[in-house]
C-alpha positions in Angstrom: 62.8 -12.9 41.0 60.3 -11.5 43.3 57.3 -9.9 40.7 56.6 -7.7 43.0 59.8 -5.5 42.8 59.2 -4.8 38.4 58.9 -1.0 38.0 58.7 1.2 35.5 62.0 3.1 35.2 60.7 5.2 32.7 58.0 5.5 30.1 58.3 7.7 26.9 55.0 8.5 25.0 55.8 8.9 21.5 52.8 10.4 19.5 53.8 13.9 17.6 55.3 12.0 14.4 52.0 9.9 14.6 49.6 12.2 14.0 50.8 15.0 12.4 52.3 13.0 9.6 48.4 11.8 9.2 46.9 14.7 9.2 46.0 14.9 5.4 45.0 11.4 5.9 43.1 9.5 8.0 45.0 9.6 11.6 45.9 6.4 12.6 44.8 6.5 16.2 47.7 4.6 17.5 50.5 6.1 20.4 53.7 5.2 20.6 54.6 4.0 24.6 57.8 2.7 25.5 59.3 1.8 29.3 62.1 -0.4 30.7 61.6 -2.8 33.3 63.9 -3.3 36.1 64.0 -5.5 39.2 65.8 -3.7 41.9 68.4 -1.8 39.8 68.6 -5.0 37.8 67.3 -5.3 34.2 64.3 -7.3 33.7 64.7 -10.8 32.3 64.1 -10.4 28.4 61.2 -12.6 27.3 57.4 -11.9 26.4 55.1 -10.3 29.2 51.7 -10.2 29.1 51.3 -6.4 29.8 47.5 -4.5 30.2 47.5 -0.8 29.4 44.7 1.3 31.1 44.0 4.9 30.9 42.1 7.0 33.9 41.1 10.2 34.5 42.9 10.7 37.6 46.7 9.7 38.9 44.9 7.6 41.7 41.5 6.2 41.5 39.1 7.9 39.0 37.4 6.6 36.3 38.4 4.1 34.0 38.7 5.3 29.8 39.9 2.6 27.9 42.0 -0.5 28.2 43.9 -3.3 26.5 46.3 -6.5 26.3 49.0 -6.9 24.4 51.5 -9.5 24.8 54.9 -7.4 24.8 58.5 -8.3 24.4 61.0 -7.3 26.6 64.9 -7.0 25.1 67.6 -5.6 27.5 64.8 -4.4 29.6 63.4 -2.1 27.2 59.8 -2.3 25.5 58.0 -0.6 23.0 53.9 -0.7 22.1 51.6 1.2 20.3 48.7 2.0 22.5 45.5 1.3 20.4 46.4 -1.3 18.1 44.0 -3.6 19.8 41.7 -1.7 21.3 40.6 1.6 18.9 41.3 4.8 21.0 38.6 7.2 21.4 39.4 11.1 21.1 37.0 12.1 23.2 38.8 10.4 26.0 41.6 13.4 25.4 39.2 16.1 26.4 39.8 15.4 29.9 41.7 17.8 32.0 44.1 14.8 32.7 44.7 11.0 31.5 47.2 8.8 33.1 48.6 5.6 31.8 48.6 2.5 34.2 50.9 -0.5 33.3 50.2 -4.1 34.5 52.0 -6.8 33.6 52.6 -10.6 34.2 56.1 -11.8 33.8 57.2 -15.4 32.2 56.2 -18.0 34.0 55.8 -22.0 32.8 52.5 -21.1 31.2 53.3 -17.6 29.5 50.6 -16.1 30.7 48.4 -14.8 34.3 45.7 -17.2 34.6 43.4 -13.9 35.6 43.8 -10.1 35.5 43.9 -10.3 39.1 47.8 -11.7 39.3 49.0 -8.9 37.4 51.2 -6.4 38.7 50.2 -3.1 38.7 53.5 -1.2 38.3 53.4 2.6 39.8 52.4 5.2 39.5 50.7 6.2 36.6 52.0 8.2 34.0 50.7 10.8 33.0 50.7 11.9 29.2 52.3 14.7 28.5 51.0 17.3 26.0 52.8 15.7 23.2 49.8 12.6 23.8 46.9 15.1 23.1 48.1 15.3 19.9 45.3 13.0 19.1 42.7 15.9 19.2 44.7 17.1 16.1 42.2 15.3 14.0 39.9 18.2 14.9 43.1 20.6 15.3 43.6 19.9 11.5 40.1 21.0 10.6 41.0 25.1 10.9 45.1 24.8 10.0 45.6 22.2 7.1 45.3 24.9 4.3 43.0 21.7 2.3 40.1 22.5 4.9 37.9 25.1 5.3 34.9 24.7 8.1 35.1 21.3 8.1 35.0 21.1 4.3 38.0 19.0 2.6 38.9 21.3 -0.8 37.1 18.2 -2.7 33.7 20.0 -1.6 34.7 23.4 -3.3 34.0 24.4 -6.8 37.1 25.5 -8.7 36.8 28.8 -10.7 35.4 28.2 -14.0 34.2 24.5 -12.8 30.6 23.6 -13.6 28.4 22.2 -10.4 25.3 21.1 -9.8 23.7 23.1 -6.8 20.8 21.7 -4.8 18.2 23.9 -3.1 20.0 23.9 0.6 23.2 25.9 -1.3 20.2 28.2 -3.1 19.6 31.5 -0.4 15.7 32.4 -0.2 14.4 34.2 -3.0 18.1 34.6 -5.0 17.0 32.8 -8.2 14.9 35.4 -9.6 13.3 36.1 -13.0 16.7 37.4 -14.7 18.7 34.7 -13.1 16.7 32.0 -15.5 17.4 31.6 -18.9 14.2 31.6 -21.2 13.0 28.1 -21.6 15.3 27.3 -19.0 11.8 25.9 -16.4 10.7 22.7 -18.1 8.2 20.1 -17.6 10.4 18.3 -15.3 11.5 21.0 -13.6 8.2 21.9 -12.0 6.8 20.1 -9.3 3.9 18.2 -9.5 0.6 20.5 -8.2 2.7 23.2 -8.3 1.0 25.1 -10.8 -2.2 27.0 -8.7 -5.3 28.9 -10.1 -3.6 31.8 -9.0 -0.6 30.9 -11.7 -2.9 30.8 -14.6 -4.0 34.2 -16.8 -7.6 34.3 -17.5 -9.0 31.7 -20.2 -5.3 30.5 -20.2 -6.5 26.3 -20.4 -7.9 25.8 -23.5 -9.4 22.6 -25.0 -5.8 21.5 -26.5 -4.7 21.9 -23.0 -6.9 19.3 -20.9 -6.2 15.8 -21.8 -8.4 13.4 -22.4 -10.8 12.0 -19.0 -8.6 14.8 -17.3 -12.2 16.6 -16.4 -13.8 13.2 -13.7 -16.3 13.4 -11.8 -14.3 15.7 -8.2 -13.6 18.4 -11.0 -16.8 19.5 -11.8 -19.0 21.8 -9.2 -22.0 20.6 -7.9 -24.7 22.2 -10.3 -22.3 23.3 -12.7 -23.8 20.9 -15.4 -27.0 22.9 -16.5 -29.5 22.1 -19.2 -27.8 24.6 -21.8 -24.6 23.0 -21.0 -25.8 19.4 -22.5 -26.3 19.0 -26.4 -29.3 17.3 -27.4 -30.2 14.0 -26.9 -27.2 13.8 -25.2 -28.8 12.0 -22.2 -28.9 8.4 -22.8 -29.8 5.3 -20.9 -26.1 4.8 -20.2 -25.5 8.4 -18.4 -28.1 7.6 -15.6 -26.8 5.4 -12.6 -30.2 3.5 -11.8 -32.5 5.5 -9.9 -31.9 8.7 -10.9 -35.0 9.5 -12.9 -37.3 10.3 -9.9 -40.7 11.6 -10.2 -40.0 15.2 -9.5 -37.1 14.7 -12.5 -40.3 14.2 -15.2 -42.1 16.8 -16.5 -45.6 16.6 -16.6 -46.7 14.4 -19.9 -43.8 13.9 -20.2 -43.7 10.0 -20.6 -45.5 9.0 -23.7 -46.3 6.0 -25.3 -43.5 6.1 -27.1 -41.1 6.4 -24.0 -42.7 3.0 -22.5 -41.3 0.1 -23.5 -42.4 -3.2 -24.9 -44.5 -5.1 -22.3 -43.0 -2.2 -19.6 -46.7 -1.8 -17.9 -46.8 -4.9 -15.7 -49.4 -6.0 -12.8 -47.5 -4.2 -10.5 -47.7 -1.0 -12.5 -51.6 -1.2 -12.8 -53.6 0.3 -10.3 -56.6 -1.8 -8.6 -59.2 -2.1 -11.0 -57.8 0.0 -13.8 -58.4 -2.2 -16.8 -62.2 -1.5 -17.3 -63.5 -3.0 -20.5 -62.7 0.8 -22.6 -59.2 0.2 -22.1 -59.3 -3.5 -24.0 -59.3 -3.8 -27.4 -61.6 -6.0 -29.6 -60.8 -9.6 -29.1 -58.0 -9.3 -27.2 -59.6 -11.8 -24.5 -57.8 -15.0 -26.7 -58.3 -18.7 -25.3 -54.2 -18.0 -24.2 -55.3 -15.3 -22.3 -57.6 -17.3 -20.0 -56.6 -19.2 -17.3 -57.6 -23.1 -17.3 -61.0 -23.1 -14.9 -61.0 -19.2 -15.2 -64.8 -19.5 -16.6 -67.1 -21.0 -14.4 -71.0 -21.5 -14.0 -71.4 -17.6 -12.7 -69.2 -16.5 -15.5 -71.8 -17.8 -18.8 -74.9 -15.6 -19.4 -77.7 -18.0 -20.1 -79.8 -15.7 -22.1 -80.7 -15.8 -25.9 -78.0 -15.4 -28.2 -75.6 -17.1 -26.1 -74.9 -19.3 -28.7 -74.8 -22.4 -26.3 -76.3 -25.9 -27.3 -77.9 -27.5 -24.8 -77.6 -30.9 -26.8 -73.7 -30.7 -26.4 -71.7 -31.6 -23.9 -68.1 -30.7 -24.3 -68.6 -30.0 -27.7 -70.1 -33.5 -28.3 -73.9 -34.2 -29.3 -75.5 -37.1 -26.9 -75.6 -39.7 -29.3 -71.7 -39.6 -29.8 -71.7 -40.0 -25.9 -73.7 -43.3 -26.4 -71.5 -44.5 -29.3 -68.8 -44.5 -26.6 -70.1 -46.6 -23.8 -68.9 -50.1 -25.0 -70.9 -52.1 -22.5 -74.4 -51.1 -23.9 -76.3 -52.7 -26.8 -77.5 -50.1 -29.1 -80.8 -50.5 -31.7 -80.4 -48.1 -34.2 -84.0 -46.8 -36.2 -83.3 -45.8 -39.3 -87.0 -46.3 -41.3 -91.1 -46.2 -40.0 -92.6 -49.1 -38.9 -89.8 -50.5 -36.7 -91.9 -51.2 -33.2 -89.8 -50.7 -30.1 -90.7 -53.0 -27.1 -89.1 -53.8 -23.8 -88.8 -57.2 -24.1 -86.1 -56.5 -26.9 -83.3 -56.9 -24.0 -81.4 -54.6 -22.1 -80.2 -51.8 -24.3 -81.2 -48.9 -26.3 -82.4 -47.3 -29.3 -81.3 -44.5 -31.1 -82.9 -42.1 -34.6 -79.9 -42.4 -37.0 -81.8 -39.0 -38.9 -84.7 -37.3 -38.8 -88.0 -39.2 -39.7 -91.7 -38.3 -40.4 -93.6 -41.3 -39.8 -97.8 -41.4 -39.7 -99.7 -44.0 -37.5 
């Protein structure tokens, strides 16, 4: 059989009970297509074609819309598909002003199937669909004559008479809920928004103590300058309330730091002034051994006038002869009595007066 002499003897698009049965449903996006083959007035050979379905916007040429494969038995020369069951059909393919239906198709051979699209025969012409195909725009059709829809609403999306609903602010017109329209008590804590309560919502002397919670008044709500003197309680001022630094000198009044205010050991070098001690601001005997430094006192520093109370016998505290005592390597004659003669031959040495003696001679 020569492939080339298949034609369609006639095509039948079946689609009506389709989609108007779905209309309450989901459509099911599917039309019913069915032909008979014939090879020069002969039936076609029955067996399973591998058929491709396209749709075009024109009887010749045009633009491709959709397309798909099926693989199709043929019985008696008669054969019936539903156009969409592989490939989804778009409805906005419909709202052309015409779509025609081109058949290719690849009869039995020893493999079953065209090795490419290209050996398929494309059997002519294309059919156009009738009216009854553009039933598939009744999905929208359905929209304004099923009695369940209304604008695009299903009857789901309507309140029944008597039927509570909640209702958000898009179904709520501008300004209809109005004083009357709310029941008393009806605007809660949770029903307001927060910030949406402005100055200009508040009567006069309206927040109260009991109505600022606790910390609620920091440090952004109060006005510069709002704290004044008559607005703190005494004493209220402590250490704790100032960040450091904030006691300048323009913040003190004058006298205003007393002894009292000046801590323990507060007044430091660096807080005297040169030359500031003079000797009416130290007390009697407050110049202690601790509070001279080791070497402080020198030659310059010691009056040598009368009354220094200075002994010129000492030396370090130490009278000469207990200096003598201490040199090991000398021989020392003491004289204790009169009498004792002292001569130079006596060896290397000294002598010494262990007291005071009157002697005559």
């Amino acid at each position: 059989m020569n492939r080339k002499s298949l034609k369609v003897v006639r095509g039948i698009i079946i689609c009506c009970i389709l989609f108007f049965s779905g209309v309450a449903l989901a459509l099911p996006g599917l039309i019913n297509f069915q032909g008979k083959l014939a090879s020069d007035n002969a039936v076609a050979p029955e067996g399973i074609y591998r058929m491709e379905f396209l749709l075009f916007d024109a009887a010749a040429g045009g633009s491709e819309l959709w397309s798909e494969t099926q693989d199709v038995t043929v019985t008696g020369g008669i054969y019936s598909v539903q156009l969409g069951a592989v490939t989804p059909l778009d409805v906005a393919d419909f709202d052309e002003d015409g779509v025609f239906l081109e058949v290719r198709i690849c009869p039995p051979s020893a493999s079953g199937t065209c090795s490419s699209p290209e050996e398929m025969e494309v059997l002519s012409p294309r059919l156009p669909l009738a009216s009854t195909a553009f039933s598939f725009k009744a999905e929208e059709a359905a929209v304004s004559t099923d009695s369940s829809f209304l604008d695009g609403h299903d009857s789901s999306d309507f309140v029944l008479k008597g039927e509570a609903v909640a209702v958000d602010s898009g179904m709520i017109a501008d300004g209809a809920v109005s004083t009357d329209k709310l029941a008393d008590g009806a605007v809660t804590g949770v029903k307001i928004r927060t910030a949406a309560v402005g100055s200009s919502a508040l009567a006069n002397l309206s927040v109260t103590e009991s109505k600022i919670d606790n910390d609620a008044v920091t440090t952004d709500k109060i006005a510069d300058g709002a704290v004044t003197g008559d607005k703190l309680a005494g004493k209220s001022v402590t250490s704790g309330h100032l960040v450091n630094g904030a006691v300048t000198t323009y913040r003190l009044a004058d006298g205003a730091v007393t002894a009292a205010k000046i801590g323990v050991a507060a007044v430091n070098s660096a807080a005297l002034a040169a030359l500031s001690v003079t000797e009416s601001k130290i007390d009697n005997d407050a110049v202690t051994t601790g509070k001279i430094a080791d070497g402080a006192v020198t030659a310059a520093k010691i009056s040598g006038g009368s009354g220094s109370g200075l002994d010129a016998d000492l030396l370090d505290g130490q009278h000469a002869s207990d200096i003598i005592d201490a040199a090991s390597d000398e021989v020392r004659i003491p004289i204790s009595g009169c009498g004792q003669v002292i001569t130079s031959s006596s060896g290397s040495g000294s002598y010494y007066l262990t007291s005071n003696l009157t002697c005559t001679g």
